[in-house]
Backbone as XML, in Angstrom:
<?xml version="1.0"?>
<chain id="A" units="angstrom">
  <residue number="1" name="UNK">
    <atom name="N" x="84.611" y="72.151" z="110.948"/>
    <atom name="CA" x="85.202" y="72.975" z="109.910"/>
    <atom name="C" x="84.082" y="73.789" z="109.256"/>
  </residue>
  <residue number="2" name="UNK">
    <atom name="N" x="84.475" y="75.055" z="109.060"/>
    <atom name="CA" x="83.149" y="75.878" z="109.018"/>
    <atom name="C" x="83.247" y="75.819" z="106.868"/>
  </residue>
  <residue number="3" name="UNK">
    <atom name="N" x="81.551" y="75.582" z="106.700"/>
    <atom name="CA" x="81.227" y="75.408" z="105.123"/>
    <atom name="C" x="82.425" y="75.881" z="104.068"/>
  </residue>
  <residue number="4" name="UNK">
    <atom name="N" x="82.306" y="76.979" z="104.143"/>
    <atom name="CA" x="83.051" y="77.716" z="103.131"/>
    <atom name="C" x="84.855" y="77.293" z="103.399"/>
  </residue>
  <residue number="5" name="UNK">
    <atom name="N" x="85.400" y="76.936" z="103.806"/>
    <atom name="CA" x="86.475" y="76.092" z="104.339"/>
    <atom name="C" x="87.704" y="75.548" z="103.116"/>
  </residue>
  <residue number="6" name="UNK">
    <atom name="N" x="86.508" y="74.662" z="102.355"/>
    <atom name="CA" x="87.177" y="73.691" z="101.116"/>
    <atom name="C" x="86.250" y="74.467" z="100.106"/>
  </residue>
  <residue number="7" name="UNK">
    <atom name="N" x="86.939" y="75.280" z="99.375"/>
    <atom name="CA" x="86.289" y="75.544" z="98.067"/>
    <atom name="C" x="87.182" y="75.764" z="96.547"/>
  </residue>
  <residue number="8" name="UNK">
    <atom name="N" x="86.130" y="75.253" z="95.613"/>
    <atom name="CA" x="87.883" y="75.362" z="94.316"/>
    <atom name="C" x="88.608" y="76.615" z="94.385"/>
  </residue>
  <residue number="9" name="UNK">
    <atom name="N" x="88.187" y="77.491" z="94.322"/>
    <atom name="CA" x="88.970" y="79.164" z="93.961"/>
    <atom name="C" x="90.230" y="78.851" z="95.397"/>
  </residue>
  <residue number="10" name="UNK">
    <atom name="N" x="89.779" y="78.246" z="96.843"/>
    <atom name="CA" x="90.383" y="78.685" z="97.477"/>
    <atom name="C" x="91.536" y="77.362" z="97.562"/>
  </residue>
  <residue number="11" name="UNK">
    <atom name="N" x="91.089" y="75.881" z="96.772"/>
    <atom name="CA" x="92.054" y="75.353" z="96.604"/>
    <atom name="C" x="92.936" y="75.664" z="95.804"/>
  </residue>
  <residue number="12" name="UNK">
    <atom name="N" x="92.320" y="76.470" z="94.141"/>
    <atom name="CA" x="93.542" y="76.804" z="93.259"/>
    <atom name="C" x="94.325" y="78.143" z="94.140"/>
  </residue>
  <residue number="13" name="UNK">
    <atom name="N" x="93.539" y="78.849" z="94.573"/>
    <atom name="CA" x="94.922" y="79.926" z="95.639"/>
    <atom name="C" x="96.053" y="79.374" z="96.124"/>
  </residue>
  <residue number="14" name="UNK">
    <atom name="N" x="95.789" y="78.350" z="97.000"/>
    <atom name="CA" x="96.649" y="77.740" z="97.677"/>
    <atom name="C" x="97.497" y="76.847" z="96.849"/>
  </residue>
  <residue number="15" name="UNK">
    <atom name="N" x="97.532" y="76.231" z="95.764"/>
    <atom name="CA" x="98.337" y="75.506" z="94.851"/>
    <atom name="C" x="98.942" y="76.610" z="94.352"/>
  </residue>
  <residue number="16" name="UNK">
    <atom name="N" x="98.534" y="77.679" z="93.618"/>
    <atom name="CA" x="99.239" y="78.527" z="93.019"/>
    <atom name="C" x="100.325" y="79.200" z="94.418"/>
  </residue>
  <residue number="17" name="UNK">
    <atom name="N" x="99.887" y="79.255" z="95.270"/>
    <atom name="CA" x="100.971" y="79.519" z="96.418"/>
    <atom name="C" x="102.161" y="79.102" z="96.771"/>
  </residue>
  <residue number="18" name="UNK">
    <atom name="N" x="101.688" y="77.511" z="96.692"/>
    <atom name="CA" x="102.518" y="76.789" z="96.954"/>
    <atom name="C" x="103.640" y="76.538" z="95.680"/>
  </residue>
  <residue number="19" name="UNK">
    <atom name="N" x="103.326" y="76.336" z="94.452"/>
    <atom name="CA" x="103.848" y="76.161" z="93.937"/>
    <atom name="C" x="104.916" y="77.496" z="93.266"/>
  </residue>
  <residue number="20" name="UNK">
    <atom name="N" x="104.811" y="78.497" z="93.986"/>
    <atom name="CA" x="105.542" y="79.558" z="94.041"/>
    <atom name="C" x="106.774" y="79.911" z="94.668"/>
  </residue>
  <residue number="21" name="UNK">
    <atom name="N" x="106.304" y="79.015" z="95.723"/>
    <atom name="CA" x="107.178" y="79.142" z="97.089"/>
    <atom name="C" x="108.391" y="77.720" z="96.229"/>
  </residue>
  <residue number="22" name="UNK">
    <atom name="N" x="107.371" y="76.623" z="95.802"/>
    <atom name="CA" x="108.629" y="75.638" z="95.744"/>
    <atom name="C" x="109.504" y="75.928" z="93.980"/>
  </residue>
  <residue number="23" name="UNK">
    <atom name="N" x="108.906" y="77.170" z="93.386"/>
    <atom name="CA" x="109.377" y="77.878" z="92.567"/>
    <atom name="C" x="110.800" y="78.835" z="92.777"/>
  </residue>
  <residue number="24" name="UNK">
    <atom name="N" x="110.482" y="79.099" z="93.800"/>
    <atom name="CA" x="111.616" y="80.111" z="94.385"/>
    <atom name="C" x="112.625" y="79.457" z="95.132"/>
  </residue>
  <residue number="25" name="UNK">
    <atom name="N" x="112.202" y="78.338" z="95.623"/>
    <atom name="CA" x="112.971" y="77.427" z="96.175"/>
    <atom name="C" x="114.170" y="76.871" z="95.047"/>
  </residue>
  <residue number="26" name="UNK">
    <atom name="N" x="113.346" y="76.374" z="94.022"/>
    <atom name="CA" x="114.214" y="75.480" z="93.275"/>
    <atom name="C" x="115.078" y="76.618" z="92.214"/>
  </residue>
  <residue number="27" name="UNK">
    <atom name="N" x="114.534" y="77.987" z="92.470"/>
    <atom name="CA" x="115.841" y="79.114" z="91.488"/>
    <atom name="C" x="116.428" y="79.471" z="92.651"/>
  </residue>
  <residue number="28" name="UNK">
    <atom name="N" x="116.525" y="79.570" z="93.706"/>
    <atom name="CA" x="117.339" y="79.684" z="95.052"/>
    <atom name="C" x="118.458" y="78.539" z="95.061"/>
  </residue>
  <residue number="29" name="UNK">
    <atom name="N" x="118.047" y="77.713" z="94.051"/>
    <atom name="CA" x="118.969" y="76.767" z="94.295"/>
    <atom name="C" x="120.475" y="76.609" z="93.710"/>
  </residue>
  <residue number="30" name="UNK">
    <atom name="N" x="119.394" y="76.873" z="92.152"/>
    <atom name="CA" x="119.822" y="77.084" z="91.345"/>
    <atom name="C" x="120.899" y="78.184" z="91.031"/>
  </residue>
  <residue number="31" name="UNK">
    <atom name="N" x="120.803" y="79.188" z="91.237"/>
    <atom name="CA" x="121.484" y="80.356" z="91.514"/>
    <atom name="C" x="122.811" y="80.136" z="92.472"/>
  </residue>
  <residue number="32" name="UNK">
    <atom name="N" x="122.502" y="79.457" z="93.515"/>
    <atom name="CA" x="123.602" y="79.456" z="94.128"/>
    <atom name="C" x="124.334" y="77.994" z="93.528"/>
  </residue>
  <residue number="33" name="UNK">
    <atom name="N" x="123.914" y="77.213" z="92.994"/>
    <atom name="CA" x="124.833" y="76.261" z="92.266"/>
    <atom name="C" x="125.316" y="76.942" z="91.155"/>
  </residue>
  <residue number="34" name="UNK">
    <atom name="N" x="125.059" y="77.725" z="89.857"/>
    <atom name="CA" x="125.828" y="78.676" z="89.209"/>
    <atom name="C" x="126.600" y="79.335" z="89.953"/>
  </residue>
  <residue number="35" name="UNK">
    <atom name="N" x="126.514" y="80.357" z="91.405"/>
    <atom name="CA" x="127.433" y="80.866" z="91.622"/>
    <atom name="C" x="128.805" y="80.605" z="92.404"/>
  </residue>
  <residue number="36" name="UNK">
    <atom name="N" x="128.398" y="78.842" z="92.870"/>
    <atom name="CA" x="129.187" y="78.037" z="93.826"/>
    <atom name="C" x="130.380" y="77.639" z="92.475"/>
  </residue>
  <residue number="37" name="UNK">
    <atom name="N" x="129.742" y="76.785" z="91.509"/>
    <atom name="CA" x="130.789" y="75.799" z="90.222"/>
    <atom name="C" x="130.578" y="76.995" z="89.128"/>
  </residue>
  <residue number="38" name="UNK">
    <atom name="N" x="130.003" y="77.702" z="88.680"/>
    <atom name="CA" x="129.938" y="78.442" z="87.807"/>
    <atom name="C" x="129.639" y="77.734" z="86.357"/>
  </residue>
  <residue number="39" name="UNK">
    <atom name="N" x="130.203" y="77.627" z="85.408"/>
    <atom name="CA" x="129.103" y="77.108" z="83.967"/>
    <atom name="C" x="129.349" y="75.398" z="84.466"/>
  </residue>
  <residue number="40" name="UNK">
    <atom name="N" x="130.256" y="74.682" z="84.929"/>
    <atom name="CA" x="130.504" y="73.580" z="85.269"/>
    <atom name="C" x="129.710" y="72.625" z="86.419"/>
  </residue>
  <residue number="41" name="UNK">
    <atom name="N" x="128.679" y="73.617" z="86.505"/>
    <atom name="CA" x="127.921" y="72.879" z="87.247"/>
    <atom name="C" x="126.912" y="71.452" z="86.953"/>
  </residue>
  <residue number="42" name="UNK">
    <atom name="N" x="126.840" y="70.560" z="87.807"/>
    <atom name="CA" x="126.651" y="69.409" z="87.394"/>
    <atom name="C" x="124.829" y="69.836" z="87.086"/>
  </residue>
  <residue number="43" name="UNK">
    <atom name="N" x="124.078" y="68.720" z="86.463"/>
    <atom name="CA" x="122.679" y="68.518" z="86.934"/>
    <atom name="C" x="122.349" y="68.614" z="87.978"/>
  </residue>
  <residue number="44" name="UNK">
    <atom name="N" x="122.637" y="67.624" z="88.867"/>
    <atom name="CA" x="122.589" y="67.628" z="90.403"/>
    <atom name="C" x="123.648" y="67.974" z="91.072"/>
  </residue>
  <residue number="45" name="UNK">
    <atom name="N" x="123.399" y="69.267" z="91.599"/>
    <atom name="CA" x="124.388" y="69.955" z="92.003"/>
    <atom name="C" x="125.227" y="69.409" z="93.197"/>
  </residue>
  <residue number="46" name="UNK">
    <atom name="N" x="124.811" y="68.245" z="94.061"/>
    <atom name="CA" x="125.019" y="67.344" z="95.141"/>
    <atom name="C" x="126.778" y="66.780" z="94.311"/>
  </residue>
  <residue number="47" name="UNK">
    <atom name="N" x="126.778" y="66.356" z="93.313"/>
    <atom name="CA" x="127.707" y="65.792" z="92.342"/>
    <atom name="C" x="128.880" y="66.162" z="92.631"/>
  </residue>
  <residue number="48" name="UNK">
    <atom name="N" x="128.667" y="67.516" z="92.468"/>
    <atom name="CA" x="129.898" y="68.720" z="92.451"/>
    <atom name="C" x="130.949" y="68.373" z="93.768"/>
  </residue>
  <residue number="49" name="UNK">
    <atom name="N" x="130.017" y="68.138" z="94.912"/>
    <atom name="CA" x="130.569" y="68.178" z="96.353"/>
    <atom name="C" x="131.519" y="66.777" z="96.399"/>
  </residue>
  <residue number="50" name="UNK">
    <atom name="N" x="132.841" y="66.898" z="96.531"/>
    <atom name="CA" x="133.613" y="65.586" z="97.220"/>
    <atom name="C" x="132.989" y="64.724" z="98.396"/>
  </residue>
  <residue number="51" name="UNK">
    <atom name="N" x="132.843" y="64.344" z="98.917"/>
    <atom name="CA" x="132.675" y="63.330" z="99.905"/>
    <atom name="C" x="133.494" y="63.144" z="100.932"/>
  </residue>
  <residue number="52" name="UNK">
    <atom name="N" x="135.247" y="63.292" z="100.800"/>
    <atom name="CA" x="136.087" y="62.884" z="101.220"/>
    <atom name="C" x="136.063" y="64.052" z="102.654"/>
  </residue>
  <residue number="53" name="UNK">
    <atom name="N" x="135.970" y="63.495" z="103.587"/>
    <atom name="CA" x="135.830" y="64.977" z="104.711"/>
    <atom name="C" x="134.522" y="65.981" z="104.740"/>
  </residue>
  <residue number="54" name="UNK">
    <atom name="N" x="133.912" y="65.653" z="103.700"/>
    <atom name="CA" x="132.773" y="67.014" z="103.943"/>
    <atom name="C" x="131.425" y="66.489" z="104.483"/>
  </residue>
  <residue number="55" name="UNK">
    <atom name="N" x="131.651" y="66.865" z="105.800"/>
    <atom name="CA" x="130.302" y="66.371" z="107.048"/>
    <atom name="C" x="128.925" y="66.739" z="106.204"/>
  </residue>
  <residue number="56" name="UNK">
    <atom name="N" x="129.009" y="68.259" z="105.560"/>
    <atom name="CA" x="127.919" y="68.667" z="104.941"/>
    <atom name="C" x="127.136" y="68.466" z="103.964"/>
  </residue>
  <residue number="57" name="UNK">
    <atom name="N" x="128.469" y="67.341" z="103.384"/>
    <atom name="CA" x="128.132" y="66.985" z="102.300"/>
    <atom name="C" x="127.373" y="65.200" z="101.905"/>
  </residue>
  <residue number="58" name="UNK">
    <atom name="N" x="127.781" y="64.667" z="102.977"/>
    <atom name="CA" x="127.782" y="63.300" z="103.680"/>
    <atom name="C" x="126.123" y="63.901" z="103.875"/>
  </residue>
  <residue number="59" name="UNK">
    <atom name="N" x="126.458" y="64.507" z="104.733"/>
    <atom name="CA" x="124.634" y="64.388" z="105.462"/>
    <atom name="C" x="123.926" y="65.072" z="104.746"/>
  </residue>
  <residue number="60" name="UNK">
    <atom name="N" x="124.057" y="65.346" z="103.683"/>
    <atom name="CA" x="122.906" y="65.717" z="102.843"/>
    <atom name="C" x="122.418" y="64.693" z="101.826"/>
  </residue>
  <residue number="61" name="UNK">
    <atom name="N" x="123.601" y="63.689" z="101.372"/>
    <atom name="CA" x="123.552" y="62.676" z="100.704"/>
    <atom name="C" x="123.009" y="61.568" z="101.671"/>
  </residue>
  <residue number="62" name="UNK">
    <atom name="N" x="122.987" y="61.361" z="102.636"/>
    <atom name="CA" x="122.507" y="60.458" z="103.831"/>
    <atom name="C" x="121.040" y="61.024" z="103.754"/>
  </residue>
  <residue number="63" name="UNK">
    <atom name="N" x="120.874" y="62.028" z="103.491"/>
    <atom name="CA" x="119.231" y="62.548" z="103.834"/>
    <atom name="C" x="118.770" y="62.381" z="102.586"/>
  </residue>
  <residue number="64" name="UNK">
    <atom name="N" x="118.892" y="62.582" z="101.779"/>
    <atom name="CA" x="118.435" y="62.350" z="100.331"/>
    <atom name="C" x="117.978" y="60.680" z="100.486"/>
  </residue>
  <residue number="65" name="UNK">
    <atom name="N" x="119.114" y="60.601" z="100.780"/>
    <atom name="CA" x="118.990" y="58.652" z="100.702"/>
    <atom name="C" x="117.974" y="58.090" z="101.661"/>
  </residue>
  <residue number="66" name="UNK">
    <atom name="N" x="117.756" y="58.283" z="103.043"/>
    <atom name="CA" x="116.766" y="58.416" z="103.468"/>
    <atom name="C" x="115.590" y="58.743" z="102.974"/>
  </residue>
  <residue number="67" name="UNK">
    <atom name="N" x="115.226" y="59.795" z="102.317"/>
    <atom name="CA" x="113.886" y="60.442" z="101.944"/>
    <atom name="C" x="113.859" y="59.304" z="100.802"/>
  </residue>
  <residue number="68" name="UNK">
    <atom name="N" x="114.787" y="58.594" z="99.772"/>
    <atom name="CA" x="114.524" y="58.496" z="98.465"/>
    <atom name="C" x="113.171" y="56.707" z="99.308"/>
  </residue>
  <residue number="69" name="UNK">
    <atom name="N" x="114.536" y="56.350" z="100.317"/>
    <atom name="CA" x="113.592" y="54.785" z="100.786"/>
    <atom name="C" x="112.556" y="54.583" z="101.736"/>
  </residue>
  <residue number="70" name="UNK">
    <atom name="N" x="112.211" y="55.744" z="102.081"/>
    <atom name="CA" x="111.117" y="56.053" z="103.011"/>
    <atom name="C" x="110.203" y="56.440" z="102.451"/>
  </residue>
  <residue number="71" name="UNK">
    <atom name="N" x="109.967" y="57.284" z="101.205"/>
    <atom name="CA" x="109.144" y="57.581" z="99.988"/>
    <atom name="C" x="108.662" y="56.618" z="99.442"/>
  </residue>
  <residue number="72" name="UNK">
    <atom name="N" x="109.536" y="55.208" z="98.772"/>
    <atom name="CA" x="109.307" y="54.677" z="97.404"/>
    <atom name="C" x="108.434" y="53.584" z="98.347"/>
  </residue>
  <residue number="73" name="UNK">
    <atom name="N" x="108.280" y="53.095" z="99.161"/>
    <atom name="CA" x="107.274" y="52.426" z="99.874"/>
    <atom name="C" x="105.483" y="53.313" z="99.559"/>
  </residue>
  <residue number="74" name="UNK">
    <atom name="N" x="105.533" y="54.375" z="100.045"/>
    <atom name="CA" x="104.709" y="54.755" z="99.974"/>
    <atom name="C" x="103.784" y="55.342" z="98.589"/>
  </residue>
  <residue number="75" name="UNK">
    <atom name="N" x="104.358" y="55.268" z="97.844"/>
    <atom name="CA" x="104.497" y="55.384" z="96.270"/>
    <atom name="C" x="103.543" y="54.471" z="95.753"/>
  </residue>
  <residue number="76" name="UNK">
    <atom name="N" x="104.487" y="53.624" z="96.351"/>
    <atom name="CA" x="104.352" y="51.784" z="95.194"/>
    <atom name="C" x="102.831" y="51.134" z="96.039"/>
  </residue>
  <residue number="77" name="UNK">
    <atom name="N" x="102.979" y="51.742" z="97.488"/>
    <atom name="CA" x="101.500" y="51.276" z="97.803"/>
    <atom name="C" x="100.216" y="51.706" z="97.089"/>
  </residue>
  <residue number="78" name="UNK">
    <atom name="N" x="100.682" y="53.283" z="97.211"/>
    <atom name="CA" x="99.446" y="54.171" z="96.324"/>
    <atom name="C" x="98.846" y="53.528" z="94.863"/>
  </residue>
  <residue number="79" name="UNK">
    <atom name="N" x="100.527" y="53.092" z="94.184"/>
    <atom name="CA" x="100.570" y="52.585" z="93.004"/>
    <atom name="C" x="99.013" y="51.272" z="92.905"/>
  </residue>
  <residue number="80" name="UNK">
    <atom name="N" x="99.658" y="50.302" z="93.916"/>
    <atom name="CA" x="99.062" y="49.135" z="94.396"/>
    <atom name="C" x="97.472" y="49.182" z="94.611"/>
  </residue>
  <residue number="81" name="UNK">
    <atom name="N" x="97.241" y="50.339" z="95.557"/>
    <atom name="CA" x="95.818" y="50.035" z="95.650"/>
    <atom name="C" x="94.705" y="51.041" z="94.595"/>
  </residue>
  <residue number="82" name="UNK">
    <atom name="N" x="95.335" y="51.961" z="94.301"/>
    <atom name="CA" x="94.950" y="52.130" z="92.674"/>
    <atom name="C" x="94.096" y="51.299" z="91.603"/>
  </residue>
  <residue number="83" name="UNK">
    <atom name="N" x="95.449" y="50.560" z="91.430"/>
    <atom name="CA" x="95.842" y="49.239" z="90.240"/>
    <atom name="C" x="94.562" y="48.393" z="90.552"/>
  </residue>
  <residue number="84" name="UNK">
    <atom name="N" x="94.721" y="48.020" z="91.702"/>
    <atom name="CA" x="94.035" y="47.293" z="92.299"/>
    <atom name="C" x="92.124" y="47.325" z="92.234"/>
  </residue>
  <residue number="85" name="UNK">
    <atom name="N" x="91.912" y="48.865" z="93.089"/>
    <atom name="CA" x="90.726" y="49.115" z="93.231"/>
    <atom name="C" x="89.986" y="49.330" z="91.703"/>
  </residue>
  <residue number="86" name="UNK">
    <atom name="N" x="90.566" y="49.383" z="91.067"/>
    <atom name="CA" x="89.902" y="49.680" z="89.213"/>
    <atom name="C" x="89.992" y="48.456" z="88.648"/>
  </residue>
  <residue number="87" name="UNK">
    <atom name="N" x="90.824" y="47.421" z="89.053"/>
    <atom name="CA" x="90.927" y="45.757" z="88.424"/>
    <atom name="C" x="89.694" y="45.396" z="89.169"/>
  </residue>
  <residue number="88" name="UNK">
    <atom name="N" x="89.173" y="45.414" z="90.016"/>
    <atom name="CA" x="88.016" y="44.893" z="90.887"/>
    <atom name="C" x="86.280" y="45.198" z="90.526"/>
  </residue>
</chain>
């Protein structure tokens, strides 16, 4: 990896990037949950959707649910060896 590679200016670029993109993401979202329920829209716009028949709606709640228990492992380890390495 050539020197100049990892540097702060070019890590804050890239955070400010990113966090632009997941900026636009989350008013992309937003927007279309106002324009789907209109002022009645829930917090979590997932809420709104019935369950009963909706494939699209199932598997997005199946994926959520997935991500939430495949995450919190990895979390609670971070948590763990943290905790850990500073008690020592």
């Amino acid at each position: 990896m050539p020197k100049d590679a990892r540097t702060p200016t070019k890590f804050v670029r890239i955070s400010a990037v990113v966090l632009f993109v997941i900026l636009c993401i989350y008013a992309a979202v937003s927007v279309a949950g106002l324009g789907r329920f209109g002022t009645s829209v829930a917090g979590n716009v997932m809420k709104n959707y019935l369950l009963q028949g909706n494939v699209f709606a199932i598997t997005a709640f199946a994926g959520m649910s997935v991500k939430i228990v495949m995450t919190f492992p990895l979390l609670i380890f971070l948590v763990a060896k943290l905790c850990f390495s500073y008690s020592a």
